[in-house]
C-alpha positions as CSV (number, residue, x, y, z in Angstrom):
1,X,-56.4,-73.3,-23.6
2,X,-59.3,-72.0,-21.5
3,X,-58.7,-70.8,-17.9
4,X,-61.2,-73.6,-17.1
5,X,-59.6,-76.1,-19.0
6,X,-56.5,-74.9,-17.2
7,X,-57.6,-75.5,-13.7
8,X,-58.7,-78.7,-14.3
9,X,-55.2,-79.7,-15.8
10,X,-53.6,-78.3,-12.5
11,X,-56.7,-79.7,-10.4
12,X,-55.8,-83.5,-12.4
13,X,-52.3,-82.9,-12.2
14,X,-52.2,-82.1,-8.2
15,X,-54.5,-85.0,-7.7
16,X,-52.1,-87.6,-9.6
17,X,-49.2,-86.0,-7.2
18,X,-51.2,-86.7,-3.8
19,X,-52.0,-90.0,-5.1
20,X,-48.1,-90.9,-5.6
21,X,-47.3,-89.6,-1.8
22,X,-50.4,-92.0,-0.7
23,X,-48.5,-95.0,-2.6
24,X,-45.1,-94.3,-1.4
25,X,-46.7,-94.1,2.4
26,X,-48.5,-97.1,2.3
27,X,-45.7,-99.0,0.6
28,X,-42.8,-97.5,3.7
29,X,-45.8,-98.6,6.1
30,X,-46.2,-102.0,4.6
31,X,-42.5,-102.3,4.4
32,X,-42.6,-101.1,8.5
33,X,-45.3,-104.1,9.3
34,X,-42.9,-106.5,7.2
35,X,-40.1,-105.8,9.0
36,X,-41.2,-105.7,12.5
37,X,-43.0,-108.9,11.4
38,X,-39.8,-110.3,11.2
39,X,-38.4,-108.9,14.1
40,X,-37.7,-111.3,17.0
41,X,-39.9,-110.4,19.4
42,X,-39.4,-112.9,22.4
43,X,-39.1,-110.7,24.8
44,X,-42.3,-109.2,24.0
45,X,-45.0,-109.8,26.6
46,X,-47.9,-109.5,23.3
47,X,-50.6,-111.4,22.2
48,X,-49.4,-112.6,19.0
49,X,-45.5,-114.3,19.3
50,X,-45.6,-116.7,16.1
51,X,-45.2,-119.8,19.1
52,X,-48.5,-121.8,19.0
53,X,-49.6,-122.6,22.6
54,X,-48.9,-126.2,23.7
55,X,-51.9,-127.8,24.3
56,X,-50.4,-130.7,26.0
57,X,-50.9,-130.5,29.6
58,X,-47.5,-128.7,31.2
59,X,-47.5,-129.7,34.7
60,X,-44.9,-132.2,36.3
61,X,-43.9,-133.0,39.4
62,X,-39.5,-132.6,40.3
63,X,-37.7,-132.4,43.2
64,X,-37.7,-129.4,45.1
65,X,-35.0,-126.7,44.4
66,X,-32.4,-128.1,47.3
67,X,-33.1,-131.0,47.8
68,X,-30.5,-131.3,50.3
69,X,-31.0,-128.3,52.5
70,X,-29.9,-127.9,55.5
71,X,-30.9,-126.3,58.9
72,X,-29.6,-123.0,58.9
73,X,-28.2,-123.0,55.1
74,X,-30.2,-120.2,54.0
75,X,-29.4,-119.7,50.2
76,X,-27.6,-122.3,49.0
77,X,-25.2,-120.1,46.4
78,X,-22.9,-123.1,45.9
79,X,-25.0,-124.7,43.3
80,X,-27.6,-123.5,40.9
81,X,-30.2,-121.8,41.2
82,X,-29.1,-120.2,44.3
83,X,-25.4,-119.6,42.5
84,X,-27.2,-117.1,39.9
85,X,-29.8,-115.5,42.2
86,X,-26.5,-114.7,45.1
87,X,-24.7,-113.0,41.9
88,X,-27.6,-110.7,40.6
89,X,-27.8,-109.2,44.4
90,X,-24.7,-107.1,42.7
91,X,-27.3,-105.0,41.0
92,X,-28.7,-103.8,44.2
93,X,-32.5,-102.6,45.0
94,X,-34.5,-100.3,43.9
95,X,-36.6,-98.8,46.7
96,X,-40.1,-97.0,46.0
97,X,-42.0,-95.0,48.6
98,X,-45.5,-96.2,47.3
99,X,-47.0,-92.6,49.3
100,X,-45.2,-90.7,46.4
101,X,-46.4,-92.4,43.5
102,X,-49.8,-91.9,41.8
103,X,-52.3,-95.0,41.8
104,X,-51.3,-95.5,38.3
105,X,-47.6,-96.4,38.8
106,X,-48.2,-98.3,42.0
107,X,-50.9,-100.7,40.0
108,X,-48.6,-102.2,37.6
109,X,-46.0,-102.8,39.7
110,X,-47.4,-105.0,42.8
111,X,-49.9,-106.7,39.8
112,X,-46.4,-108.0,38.1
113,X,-44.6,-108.5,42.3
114,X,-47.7,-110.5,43.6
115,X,-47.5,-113.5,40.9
116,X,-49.1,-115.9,40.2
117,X,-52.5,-114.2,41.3
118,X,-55.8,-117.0,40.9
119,X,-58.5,-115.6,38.8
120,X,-62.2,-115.8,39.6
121,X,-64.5,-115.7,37.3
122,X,-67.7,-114.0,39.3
123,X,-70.9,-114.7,38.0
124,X,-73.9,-112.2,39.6
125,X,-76.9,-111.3,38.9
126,X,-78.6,-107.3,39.3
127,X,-81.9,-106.4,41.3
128,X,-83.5,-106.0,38.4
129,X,-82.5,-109.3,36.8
130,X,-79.5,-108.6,34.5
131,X,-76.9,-111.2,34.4
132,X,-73.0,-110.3,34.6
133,X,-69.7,-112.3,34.2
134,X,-66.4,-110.8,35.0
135,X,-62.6,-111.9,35.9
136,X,-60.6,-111.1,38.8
137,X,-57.6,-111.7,40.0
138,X,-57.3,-109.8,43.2
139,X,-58.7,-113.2,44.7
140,X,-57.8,-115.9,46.9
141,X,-59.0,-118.7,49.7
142,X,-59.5,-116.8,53.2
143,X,-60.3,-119.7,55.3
144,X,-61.7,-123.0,55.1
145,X,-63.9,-123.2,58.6
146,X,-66.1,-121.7,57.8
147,X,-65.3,-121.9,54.4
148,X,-64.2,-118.5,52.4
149,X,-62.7,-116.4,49.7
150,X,-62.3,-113.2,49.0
151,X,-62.5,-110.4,45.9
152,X,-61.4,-107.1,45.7
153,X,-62.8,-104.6,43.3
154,X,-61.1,-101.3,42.4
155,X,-63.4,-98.3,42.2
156,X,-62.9,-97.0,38.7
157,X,-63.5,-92.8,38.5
158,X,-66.4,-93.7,35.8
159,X,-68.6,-96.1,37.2
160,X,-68.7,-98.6,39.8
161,X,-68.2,-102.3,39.0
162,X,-71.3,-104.2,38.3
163,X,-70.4,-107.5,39.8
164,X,-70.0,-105.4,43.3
165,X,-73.1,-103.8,42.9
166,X,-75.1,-106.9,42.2
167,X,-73.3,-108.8,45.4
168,X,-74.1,-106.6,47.4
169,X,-77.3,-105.9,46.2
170,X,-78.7,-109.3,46.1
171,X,-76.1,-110.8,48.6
172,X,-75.2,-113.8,46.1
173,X,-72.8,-114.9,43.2
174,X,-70.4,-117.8,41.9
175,X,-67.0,-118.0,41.1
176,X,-65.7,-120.4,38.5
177,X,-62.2,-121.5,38.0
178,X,-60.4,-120.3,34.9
179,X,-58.7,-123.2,32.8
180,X,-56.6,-123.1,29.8
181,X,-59.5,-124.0,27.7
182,X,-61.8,-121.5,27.9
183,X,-59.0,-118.3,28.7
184,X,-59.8,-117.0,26.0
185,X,-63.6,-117.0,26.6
186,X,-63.0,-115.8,30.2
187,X,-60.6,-112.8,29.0
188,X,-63.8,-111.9,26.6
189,X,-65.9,-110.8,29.9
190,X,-63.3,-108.1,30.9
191,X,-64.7,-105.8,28.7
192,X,-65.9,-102.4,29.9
193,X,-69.2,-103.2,28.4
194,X,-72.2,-101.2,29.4
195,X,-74.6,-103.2,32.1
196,X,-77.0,-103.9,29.8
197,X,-74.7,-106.3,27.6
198,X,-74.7,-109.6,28.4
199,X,-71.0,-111.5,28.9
200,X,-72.6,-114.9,28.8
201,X,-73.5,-114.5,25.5
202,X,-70.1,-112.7,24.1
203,X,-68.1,-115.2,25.5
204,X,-70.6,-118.0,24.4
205,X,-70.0,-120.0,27.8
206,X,-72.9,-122.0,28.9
207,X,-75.0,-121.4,32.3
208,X,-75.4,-124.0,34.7
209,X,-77.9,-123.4,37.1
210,X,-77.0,-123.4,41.1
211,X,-78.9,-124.9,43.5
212,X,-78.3,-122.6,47.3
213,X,-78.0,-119.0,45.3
214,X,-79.6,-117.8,41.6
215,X,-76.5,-116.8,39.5
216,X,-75.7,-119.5,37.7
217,X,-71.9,-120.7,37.0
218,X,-70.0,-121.8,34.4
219,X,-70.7,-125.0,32.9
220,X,-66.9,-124.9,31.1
221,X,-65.5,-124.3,34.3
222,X,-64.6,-127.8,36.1
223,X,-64.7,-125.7,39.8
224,X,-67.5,-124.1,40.7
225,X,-68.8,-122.3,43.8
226,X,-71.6,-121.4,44.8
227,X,-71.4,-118.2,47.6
228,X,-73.2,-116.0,49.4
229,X,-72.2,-112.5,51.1
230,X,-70.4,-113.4,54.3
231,X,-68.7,-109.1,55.1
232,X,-68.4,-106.3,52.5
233,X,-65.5,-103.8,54.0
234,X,-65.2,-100.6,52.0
235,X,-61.1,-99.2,52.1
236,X,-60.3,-95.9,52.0
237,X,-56.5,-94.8,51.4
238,X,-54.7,-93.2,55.0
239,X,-56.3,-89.7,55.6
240,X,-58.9,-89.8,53.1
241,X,-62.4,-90.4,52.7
242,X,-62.5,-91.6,49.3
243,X,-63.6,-95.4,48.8
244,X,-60.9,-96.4,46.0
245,X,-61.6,-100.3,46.9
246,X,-63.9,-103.2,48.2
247,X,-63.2,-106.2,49.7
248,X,-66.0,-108.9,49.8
249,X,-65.5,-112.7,51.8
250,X,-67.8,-115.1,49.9
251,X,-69.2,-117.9,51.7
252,X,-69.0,-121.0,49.4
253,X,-72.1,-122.8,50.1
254,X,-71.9,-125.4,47.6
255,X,-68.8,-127.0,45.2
256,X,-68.9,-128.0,42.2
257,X,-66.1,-130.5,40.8
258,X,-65.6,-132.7,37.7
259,X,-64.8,-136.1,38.4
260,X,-62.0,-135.9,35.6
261,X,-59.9,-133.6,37.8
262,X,-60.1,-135.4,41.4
263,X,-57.2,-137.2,42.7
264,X,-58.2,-140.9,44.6
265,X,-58.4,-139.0,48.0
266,X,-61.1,-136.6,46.8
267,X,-58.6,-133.6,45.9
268,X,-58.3,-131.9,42.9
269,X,-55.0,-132.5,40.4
270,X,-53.4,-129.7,39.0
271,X,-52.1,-131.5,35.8
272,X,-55.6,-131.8,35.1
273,X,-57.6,-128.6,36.3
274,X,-54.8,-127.0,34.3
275,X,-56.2,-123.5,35.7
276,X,-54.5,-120.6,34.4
277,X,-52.9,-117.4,36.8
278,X,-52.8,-113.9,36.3
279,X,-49.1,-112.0,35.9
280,X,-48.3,-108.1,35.3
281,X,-49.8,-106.3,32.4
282,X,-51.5,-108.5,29.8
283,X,-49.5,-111.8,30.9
284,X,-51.3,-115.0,32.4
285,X,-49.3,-118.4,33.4
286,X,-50.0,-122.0,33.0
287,X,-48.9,-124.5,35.9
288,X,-45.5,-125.6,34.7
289,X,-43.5,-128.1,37.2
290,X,-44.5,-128.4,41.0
291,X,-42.8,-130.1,44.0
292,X,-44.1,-131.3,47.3
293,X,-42.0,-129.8,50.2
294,X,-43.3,-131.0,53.7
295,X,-44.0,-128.8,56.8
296,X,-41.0,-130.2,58.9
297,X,-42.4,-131.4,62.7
298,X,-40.9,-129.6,65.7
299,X,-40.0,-133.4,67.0
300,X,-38.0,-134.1,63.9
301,X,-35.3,-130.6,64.0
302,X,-36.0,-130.0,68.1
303,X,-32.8,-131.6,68.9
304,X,-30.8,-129.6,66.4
305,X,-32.6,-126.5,67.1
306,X,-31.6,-127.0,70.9
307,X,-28.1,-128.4,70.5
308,X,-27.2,-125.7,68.5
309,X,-28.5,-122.9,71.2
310,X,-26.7,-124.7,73.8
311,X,-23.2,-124.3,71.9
312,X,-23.7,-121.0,71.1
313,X,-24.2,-120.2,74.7
């Protein structure tokens, strides 16, 4: 045999042997997939759990908690669910000084302690035109005379956000509510995306034009609002210099509401807006049960307030 034939015998032979390794890997790495496939993974805060979502409508209305609470009663650990939540203070606390920990650790931790958080989905528009659609959740109603809400946005250590840029560029921008129905869609316009591409048409929602500002809002959506800038407030952690946040109050200038989600007395019903929350990490809510618990009047618990301060005396 020829040294060439040789080395191509030991070139075919070596070849055959690194194709057998390749087979026996990617058989032990199906085998892996099949068997965390089957793993129960309930506890599992991913995307994929094998449950299908319920697309019936979750919310209810029960009785509150304690229904028969009393003045002064505090936790009622007699009964459930008070009982349980008394026994687990046995585990104790555990205490952080946030002023020790890095950004990074301090982010998901209040994200999964402030729950549920609302999510805005901001619609705005750049000085030059471009068109941008994003989800927040740091969000909420300020006031209601006059009539606000506000939006924080994180500074990343890349680039500034482009929703903050266009608002307060061009002063204006919507928010729409986020419902079960179009999550999905929503979660889409999270992307970091460069500026230039467009979220309206990734997500394949549909623009509906305003009326009192130019960036359109979501036709999908069955809240909208129209706002304009009302204060911008840059915030700076103690001792430093460096913006790491802004905070911006909207003033909604204009609502939009579907008839098929008010209530008789012009209100909206959360069985049907069906808007979905944001949780920690990658974990959003649906409105389960609710309860109505009335503000108690000072003239309705006065005299037990004062009767009780005059036997303690």
């Amino acid at each position: 045999m020829s040294d060439l034939h040789k080395c191509l015998r030991l070139l075919t032979l070596a070849t055959h042997s690194v194709a057998r390794r390749r087979t026996s890997c990617f058989k032990d790495t199906i085998s892996r997939i099949r068997l965390f496939s089957s793993m129960d993974r309930s506890n599992e805060p991913s995307g994929n759990t094998g449950r299908p979502f319920n697309s019936a409508a979750s919310f209810r209305v029960t009785d509150p908690p304690n229904p028969n609470w009393q003045l002064r009663q505090g936790l009622p650990d007699h009964v459930e669910p008070g009982k349980s939540w008394k026994a687990e203070e046995e585990k104790g606390w555990k205490t952080w000084n946030l002023s020790d920990i890095s950004p990074r650790e301090v982010y998901p931790l209040l994200t999964s302690c402030v729950v549920p958080r609302p999510i805005a989905l901001v619609s705005s528009i750049s000085s030059d035109g471009v068109p941008n659609l994003a989800p927040f959740s740091y969000f909420s109603m300020v006031a209601h005379n006059p009539p606000l809400l506000s939006i924080s946005f994180s500074q990343s250590p890349r680039k500034s956000k482009d929703t903050k840029e266009n608002i307060l560029a061009t002063k204006q921008f919507t928010v729409s509510i986020i419902s079960e129905p179009i999550i999905e869609a929503a979660n889409i316009t999270s992307v970091d995306a460069p500026a230039d591409v467009d979220e309206w048409d990734i997500s394949g929602l549909t623009r509906t034009s305003s009326i009192d500002v130019q960036p359109p809002w979501v036709k999908e959506s069955a809240i909208g609002f129209e706002c304009e800038l009302f204060y911008s407030y840059e915030i700076c952690p103690p001792n430093s210099d460096e913006v790491t946040n802004t905070l911006v109050l909207g003033l909604i200038k204009r609502a939009h509401v579907r008839e098929s989600v008010l209530t008789a007395s012009g209100t909206v019903d959360p069985a049907k807006l069906r808007a979905v929350s944001r949780l920690g990490g990658d974990m959003y809510a649906r409105i389960g049960e609710g309860f109505e618990l009335s503000r108690p009047p000072w003239k309705v618990i006065r005299n037990q307030v004062t009767s009780h301060a005059s036997e303690s005396e």
